[in-house]
C-alpha positions in Angstrom: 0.0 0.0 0.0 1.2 3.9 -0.7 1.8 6.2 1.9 -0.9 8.8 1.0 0.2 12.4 2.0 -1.5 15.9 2.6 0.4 18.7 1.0 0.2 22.1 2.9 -0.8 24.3 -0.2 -3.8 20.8 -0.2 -4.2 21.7 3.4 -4.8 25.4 2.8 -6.9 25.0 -0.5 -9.7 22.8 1.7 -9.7 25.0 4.6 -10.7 27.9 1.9 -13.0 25.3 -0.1 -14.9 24.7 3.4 -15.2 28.4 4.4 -15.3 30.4 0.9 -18.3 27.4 0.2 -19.8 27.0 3.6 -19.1 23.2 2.9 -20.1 20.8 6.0 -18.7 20.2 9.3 -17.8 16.8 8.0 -15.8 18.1 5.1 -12.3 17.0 6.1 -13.8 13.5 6.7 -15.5 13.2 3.4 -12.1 14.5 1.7 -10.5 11.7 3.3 -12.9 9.3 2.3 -12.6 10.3 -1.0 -8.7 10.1 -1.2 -8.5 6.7 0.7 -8.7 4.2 -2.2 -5.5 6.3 -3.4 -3.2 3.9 -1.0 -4.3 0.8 -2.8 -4.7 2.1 -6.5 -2.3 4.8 -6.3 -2.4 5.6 -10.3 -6.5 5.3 -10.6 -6.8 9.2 -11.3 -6.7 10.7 -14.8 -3.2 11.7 -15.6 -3.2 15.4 -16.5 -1.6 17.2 -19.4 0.2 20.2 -20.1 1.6 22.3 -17.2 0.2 19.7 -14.9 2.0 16.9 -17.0 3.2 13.9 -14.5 -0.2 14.9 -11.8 -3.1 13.0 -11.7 -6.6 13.9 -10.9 -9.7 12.6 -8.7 -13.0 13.7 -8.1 -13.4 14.7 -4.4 -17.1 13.9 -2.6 -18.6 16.4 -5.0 -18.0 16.1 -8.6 -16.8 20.0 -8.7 -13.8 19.1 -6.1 -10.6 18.2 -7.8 -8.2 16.8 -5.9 -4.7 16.6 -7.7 -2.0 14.4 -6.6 1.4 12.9 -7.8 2.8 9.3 -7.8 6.2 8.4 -6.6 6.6 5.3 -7.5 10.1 4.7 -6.2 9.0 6.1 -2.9 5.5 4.4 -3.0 4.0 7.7 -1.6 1.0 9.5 -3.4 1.0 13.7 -2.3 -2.3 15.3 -2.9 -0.7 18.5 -4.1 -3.9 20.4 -4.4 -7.7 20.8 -3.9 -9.5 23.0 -6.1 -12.7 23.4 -7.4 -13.5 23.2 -10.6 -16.0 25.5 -11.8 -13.8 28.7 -11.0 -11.2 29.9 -13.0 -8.3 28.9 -10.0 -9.4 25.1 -10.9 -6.0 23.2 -11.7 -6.3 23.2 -15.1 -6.4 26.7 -15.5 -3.3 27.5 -13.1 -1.0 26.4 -9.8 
């Protein structure tokens, strides 16, 4: 199984996510949830293209959260890099 790791920049996009959306008390947990099955089947997220080349993508608990994440393969350790939501412009394929 892969280590699964938050990022802090992943950290910071929720906690904006949860109060910029007024998302659910349970938010965190749900995330978590959602990012579990990445220990088992690290590379089951889309691979992305472009300036996200080599970061893959997931839906979150709703289908506008993105959650973007690398594989190490070497290091067997998947790092959610980011969080974003995609019907704004700040979604990750429109920029970091």
């Amino acid at each position: 199984m892969a280590k699964v790791v938050v990022a802090r920049r992943a950290q910071f996009d929720l906690a904006q996510l949860i109060e910029t959306r007024s998302l659910p008390a349970d938010t965190r947990e749900r995330v978590r949830a959602s990012i579990e099955p990445l220990a088992s089947f690290p590379q089951i997220g889309k691979r992305l293209t472009g300036r996200w080349r080599g970061f893959r993508v997931i839906l979150g608990p709703w289908a506008w959260m993105l959650v973007v994440y690398s594989y190490h393969e070497t290091m067997n350790t998947v790092t959610v890099v980011a969080i974003r939501d995609a019907r704004t412009m700040s979604s990750s394929t429109t920029g970091p």
